[in-house]
N, C-alpha and C positions, 0 to 999 in steps of 0.2 A: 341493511346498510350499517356499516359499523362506524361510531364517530369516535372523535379523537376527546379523551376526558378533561373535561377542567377542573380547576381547580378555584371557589369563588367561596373564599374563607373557606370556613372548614367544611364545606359541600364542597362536594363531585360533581357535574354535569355531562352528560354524555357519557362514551369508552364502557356502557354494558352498566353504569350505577344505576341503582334505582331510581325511580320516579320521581322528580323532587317538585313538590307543591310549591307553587309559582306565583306572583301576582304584582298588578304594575297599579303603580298611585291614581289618583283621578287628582289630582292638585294640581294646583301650580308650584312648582319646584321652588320657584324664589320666595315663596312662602312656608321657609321652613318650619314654623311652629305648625303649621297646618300636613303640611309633609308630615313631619317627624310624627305627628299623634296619628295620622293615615296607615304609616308603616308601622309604628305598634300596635295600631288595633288589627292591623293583616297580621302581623307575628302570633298576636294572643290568638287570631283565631286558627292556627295552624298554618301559616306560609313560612316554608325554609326561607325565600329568597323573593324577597321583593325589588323590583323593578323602579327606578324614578327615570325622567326624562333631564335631560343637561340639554337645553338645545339654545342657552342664549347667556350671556356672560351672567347674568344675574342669578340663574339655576345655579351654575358652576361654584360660585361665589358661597352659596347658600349650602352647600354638602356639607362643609368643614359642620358647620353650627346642626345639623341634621342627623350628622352620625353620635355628634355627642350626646343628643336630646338621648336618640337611641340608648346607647352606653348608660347614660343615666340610668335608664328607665329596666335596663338589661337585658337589653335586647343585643 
């Protein structure tokens, strides 16, 4: 079954790319200092692309400050 590729920063998904190492928070999202160290230690341990949940205005709220930690950290 052939899918159609995305594009999710400088990863591919889908459309025949390779395999991309995946993985999704166990946090609560509105707790970005806890997020953000979540998702660099899945970086450091090899995940392209990790995964967070938005499911309530306070996650949502909480990315802005989550990507940055990231960015600091260089990720």
């Amino acid at each position: 079954h052939r899918t159609v590729p995305v594009k999710v920063g400088g990863l591919t998904v889908g459309g025949g790319a390779p395999v991309a190492v995946q993985s999704m928070t166990m946090t609560d999202t509105a707790d970005a200092v806890s997020t953000a160290r979540q998702c660099i230690e899945l970086a450091e341990a090899g995940s392209e692309l990790v995964r967070i949940t938005v499911n309530l205005p306070e996650a949502a709220a909480a990315v802005p400050e989550i990507k940055q930690r990231m960015l600091d950290a260089g990720c």
